[in-house]
N, C-alpha and C positions, 0 to 999 in steps of 0.2 A: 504493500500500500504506500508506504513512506518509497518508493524507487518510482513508483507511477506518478505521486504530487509532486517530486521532484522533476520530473519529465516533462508535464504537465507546464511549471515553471519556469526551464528553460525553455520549453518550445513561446509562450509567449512572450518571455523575454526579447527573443531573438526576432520576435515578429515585431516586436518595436525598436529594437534594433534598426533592423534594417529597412524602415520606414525612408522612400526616399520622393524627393519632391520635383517634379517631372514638371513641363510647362501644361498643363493641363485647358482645352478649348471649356468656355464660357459656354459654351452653347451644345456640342458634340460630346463634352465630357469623356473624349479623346486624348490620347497624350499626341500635343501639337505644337512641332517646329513650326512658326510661320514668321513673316513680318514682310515689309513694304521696302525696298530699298530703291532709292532714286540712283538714276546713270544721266545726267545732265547732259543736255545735246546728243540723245541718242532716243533713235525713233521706235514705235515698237517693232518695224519688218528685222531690224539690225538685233535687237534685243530678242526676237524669238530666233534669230538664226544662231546666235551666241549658246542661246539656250540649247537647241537642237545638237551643238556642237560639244557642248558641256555632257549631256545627256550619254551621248555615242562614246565619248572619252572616256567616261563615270562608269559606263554600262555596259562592258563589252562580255558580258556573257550570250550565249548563245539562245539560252530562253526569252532575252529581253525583247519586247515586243511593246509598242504603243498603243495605249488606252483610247488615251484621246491625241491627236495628231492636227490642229485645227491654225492655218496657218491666218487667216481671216479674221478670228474670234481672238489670235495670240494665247493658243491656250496646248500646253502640254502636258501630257498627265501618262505616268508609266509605273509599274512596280520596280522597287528593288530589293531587293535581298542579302544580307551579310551570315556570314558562318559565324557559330559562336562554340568560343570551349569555354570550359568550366573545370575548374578543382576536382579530382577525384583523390582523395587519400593524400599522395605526395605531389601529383604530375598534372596535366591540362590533360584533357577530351576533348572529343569533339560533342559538344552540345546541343545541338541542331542550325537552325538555320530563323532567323529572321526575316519575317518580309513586309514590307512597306510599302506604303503612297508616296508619290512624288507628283508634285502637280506646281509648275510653273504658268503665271498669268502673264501676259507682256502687255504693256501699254507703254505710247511714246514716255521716255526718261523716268519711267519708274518699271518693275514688278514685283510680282507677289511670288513669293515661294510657300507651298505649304506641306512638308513632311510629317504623318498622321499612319494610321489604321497598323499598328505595329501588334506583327502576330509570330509567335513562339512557336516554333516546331521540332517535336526531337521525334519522330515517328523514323526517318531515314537514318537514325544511329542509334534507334533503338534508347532513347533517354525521353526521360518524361514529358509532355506537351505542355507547355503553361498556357499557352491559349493567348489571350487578349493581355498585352504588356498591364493593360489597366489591374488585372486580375492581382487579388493579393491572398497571401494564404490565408486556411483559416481552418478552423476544427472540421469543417463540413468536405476543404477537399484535399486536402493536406498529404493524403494518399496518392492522390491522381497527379499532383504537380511535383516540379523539382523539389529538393529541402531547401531550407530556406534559405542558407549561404549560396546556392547557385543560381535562385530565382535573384537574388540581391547580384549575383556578379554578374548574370546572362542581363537585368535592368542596368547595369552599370556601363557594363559593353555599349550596349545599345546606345544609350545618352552620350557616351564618349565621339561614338560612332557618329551619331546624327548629328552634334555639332562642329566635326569636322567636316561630314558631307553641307553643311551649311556653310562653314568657312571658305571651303572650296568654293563651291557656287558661288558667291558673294566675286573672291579673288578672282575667278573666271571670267564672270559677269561684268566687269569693271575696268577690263581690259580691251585694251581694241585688238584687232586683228595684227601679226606682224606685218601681214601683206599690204594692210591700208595704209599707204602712205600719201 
């Protein structure tokens, strides 16, 4: 009895522990990379073509394929996906794979990036699925998901991950072409 209230107690310790704070959408109740960034003196045809350039650089896996593709509307929307390992005992695994939204808006001298719908899969390495990044443990699925130190490091990845893929984009986007001179 006394080895199970003990259990009991680390497990929710550890579930506040690793409490982490994500940019969270107002509205979608999403976990949401987004924001507005102006490119001064640059029209939206040159800022989606940037974009479509960013995209094929970024994205060069062979499943990559476009959602939305709308050069009129300034609007691109595609998945991507990152590997993730995780801790086991002493060494890294492979954890599964992440997959995401990516949706760039273009308008003359500004766009919008918004990186959203972030989902956990360890089904192809045989590791546990967390599901929706939103997902937190809890007594009810505690079983079905990673434990908790690797649901905190596979959330940790991921945030590292998407604001570099945001840094990047930004960097990319802000640049002119070397050809245009």
């Amino acid at each position: 009895m006394k080895k199970a209230n003990l259990f009991i107690l680390f497990f929710l310790l550890t579930l506040g522990i690793f409490a982490q704070k994500f940019p969270i959408d107002s509205i979608s109740k999403l976990i949401t990379y987004s924001d507005v960034i102006a490119v001064n003196n640059t029209s939206k045809t040159e800022l989606f073509f940037r974009a479509s350039k960013w995209f094929a650089r970024t994205y060069k896996d062979a499943n990559f394929s476009w959602q939305v593709q709308d050069k009129e509307m300034g609007n691109l929307l595609s998945k991507g996906r990152m590997k993730i390992d995780v801790t086991y005992f002493l060494g890294k695994v492979d954890g599964g794979v992440v997959t995401y939204t990516v949706q760039i808006i273009c308008k003359d001298n500004r766009y919008k990036y918004v990186i959203t719908d972030f989902y956990h899969d360890g089904k192809e390495t045989n590791s546990r699925t967390g599901g929706n990044l939103e997902n937190e443990i809890n007594r009810t699925n505690y079983l079905q998901m990673p434990i908790p130190s690797q649901w905190q490091e596979i959330r940790e990845q991921v945030d590292v991950n998407a604001r570099a893929i945001v840094n990047d984009l930004v960097k990319f986007m802000s640049s002119k072409d070397k050809n245009d001179w």
